[in-house]
N, C-alpha and C positions, 0 to 999 in steps of 0.2 A: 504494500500500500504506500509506495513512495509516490503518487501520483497527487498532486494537491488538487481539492475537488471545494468548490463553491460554500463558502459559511451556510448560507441557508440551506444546501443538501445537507451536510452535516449535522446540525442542528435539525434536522428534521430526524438521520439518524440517530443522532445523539433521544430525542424523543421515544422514538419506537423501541429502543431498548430498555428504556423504563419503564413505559406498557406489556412490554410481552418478553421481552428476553428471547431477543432471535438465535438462531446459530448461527446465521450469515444474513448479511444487505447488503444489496445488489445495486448499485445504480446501473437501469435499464437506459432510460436514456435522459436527454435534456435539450431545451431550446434556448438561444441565447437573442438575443439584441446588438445590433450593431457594432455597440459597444464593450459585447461581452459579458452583458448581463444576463443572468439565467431569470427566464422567461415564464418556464415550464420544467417540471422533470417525472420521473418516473422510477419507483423503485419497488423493490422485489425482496420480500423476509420469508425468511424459510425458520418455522417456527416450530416447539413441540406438538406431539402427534394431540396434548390435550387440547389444543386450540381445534375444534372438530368442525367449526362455522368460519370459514373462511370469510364470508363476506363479514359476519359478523362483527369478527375482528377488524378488518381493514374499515369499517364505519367509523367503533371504536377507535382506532388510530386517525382516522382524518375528524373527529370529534373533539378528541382530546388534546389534540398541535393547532399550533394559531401558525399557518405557513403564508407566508407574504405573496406569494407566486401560488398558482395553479398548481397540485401535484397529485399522483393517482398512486396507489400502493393495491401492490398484490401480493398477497399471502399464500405461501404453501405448508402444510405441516411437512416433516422433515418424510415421511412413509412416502407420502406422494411424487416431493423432489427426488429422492432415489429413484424412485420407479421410473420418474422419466427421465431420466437422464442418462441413460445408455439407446433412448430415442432420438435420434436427431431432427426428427422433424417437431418436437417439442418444445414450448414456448422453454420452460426450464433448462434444458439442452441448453439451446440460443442464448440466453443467460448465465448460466453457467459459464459458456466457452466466451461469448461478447460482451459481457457488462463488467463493470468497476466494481471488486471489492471496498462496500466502504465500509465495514464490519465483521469479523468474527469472533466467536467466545471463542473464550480461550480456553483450553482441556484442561 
């Protein structure tokens, strides 16, 4: 993670890990402004298997952050990102191999 990523990504990370304690966050993707300003972005928690409502959670997390920009979160428990991730034609795959680590617990 020597990659430096946007204080408001961050801080949206820095969030989601207080709500749910992920094993990994992904930033999937992001829009910027002319100037380089982030616009938009999108990120991806890969959560334990007890988080069973995925949507539910990811409500809870854009409920609970005050994000200045636009931003969408999507949740996988940890059973399901395994499972697809020896499919490549899966959104998690794509993620997996193309998005920015901005998170992981540490073992």
């Amino acid at each position: 993670m020597n990659k430096a990523f946007d204080p408001i990504i961050m801080n949206m990370a820095d969030e989601i890990v207080k709500i749910c304690s992920p094993f990994q966050i992904f930033l999937v993707s992001q829009k910027t402004d002319r100037k380089g300003n982030v616009t938009s972005f999108k990120v991806c928690a890969v959560v334990d298997d007890s988080y069973v409502d995925h949507s539910e959670l990811e409500s809870e997390i854009l409920l609970k952050t005050d994000c200045p920009v636009p931003c969408d979160i999507i949740v996988y428990n940890i059973t399901d990102w395994n499972e697809c991730l020896d499919d490549d034609c899966t959104f998690a795959y794509r993620v997996d191999n193309e998005g920015d680590l901005l998170y992981e617990q540490k073992k």
